[in-house]
C-alpha positions as CSV (number, residue, x, y, z in Angstrom):
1,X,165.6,180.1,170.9
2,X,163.8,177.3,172.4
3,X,165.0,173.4,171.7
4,X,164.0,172.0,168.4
5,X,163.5,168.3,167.9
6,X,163.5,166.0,165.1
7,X,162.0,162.6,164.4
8,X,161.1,160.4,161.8
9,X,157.4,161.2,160.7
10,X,154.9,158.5,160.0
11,X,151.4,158.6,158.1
12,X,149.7,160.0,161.4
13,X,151.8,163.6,160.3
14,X,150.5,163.9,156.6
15,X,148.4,166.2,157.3
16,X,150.6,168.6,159.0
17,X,153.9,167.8,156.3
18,X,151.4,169.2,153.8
19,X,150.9,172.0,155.4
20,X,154.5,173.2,156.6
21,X,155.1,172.1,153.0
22,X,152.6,174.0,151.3
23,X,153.4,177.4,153.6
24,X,157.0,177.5,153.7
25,X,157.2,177.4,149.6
26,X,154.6,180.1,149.8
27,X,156.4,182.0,152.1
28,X,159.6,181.8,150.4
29,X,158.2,181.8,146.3
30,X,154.7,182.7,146.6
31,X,155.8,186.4,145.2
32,X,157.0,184.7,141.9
33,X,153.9,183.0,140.4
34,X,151.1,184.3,139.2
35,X,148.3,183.2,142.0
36,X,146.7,180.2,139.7
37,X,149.6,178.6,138.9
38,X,150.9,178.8,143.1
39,X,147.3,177.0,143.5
40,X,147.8,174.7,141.2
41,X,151.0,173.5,142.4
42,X,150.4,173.7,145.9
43,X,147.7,171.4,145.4
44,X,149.1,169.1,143.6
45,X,152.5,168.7,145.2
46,X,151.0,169.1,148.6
47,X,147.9,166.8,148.3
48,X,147.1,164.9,151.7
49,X,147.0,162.1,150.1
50,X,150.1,161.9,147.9
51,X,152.0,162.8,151.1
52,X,150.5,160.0,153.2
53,X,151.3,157.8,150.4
54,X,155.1,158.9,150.2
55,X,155.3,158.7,153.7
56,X,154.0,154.8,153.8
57,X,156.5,154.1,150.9
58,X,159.7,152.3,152.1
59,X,161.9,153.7,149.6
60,X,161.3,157.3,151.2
61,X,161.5,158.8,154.3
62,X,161.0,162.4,156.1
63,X,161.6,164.2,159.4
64,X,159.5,166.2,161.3
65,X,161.2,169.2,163.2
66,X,159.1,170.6,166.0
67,X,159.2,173.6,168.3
68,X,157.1,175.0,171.0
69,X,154.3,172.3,170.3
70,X,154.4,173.3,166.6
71,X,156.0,171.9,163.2
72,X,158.8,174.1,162.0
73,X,160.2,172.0,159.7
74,X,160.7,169.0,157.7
75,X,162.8,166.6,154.8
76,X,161.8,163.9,152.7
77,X,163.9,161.8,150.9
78,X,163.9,159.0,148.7
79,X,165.3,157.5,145.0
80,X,166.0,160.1,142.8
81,X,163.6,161.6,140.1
82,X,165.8,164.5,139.0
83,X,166.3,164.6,134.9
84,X,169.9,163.5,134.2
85,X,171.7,160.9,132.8
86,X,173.8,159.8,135.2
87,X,170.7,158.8,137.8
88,X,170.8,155.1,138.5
89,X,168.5,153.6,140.6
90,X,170.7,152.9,143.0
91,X,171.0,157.3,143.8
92,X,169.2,159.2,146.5
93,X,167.7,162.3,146.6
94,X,167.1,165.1,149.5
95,X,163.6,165.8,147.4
96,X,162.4,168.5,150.3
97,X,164.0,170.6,153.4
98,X,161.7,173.1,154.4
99,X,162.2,175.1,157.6
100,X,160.2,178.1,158.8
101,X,161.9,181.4,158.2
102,X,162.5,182.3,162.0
103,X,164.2,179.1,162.6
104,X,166.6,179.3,159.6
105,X,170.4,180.1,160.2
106,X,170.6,178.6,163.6
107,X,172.2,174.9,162.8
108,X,168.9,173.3,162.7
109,X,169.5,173.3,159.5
110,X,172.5,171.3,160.0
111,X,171.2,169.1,162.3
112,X,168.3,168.0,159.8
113,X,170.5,167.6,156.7
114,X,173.0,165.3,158.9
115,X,169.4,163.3,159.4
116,X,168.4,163.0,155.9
117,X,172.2,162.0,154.7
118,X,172.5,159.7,157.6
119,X,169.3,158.0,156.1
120,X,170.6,158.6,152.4
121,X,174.0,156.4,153.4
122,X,172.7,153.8,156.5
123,X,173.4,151.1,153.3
124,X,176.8,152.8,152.1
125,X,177.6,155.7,150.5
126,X,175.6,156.4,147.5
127,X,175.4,159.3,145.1
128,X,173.0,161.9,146.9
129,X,171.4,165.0,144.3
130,X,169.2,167.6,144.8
131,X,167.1,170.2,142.5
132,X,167.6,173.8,143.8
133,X,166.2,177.1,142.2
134,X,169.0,178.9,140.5
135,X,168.0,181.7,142.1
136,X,168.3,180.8,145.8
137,X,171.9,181.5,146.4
138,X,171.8,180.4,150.4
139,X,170.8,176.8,149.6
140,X,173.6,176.5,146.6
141,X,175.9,177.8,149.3
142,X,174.7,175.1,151.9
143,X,174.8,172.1,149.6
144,X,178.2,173.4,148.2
145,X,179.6,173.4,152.1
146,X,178.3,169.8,152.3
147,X,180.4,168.7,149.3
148,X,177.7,169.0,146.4
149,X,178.3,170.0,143.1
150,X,176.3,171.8,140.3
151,X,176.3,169.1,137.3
152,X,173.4,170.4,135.6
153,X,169.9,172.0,134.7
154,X,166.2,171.7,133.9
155,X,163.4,173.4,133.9
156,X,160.6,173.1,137.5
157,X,157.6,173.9,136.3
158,X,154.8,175.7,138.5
159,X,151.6,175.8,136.6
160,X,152.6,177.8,133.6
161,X,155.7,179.0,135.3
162,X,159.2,177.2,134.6
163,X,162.2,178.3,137.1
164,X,165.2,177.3,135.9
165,X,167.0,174.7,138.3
166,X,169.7,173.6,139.4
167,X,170.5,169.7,139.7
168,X,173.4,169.2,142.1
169,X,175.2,166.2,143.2
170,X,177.1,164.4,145.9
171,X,179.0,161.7,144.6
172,X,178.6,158.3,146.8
173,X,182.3,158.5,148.6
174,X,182.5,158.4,152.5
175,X,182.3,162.2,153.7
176,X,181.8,164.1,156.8
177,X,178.0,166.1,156.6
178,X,180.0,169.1,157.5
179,X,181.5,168.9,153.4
180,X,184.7,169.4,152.5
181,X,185.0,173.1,152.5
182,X,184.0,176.6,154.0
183,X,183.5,177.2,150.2
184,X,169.3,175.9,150.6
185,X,165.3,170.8,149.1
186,X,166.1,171.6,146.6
187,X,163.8,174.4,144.9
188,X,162.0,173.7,148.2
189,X,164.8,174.9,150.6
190,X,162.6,177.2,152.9
């Protein structure tokens, strides 16, 4: 597999964030909506100019992965949104990690997340959470190998549809991004 690279992406890549955005959750979820809702979520949480917007927001950031003169993947990050009472301000969130199928299970993975918690922490460790669908078994099994635990629920709702999700945390203490055991952004983890 060819060399991947990753770099910070800046409002001049909205237009292709919303579209890796937009096709890796159809890819991966398209088959568990009815097609109006998909539309309308897609649509809404992929509008152009939302994510030019987040992406000229200094409280957020996100990575561009690119392969072969195409985007493969991405992250975004930023303060966290997620319902539960123990958010502070002061908490991060990984709020998307999307990589195409075919480059999935080779460390880029890895390499990305180390990225986004690198970001997360440059002001000192901080409590880090992310929302994953309680149905995608390989992302709770990658955020549970980077030290993040399940501490609790809500519903994600896309168009009519509510998935039940799971809202998982890394509390703010000085670890390694390789976790703390051998024990996928987000409901977005592609």
């Amino acid at each position: 597999m060819p060399e991947a690279t990753i770099r910070r992406a800046g409002p001049q890549d909205a237009e292709v964030l919303a579209e890796i955005g937009a096709r890796t959750f159809s890819d991966t979820f398209a088959h568990l909506y009815p097609p109006e809702d998909l539309r309308t979520f897609l649509a809404e949480a992929y509008d152009l100019e939302r994510t030019r917007a987040n992406l000229t927001d200094p409280a957020r950031a996100a990575w561009l992965v690119e392969a072969e003169g195409r985007a493969v993947g991405y992250a975004e990050a930023g303060p966290c949104g997620l319902p539960h009472p123990e958010v502070t301000p002061a908490c991060g969130e990984l709020k998307r990690f999307y990589l195409v199928k075919e480059w999935q299970g080779g460390g880029l993975g890895g390499r990305l997340f180390a990225e986004v918690i690198g970001w997360l922490q440059a002001a000192g460790p901080r409590d880090v959470w992310i929302g994953v669908w309680s149905e995608n078994f390989g992302a709770q099994r990658f955020y549970a190998r980077h030290g993040f635990d399940k501490v609790g629920e809500y519903g994600f709702e896309v168009g009519q549809t509510v998935d039940r999700e799971f809202i998982l945390r890394r509390s703010g203490v000085s670890f390694s991004t390789q976790g703390r055991s051998d024990a996928r952004a987000q409901h977005d983890f592609a």
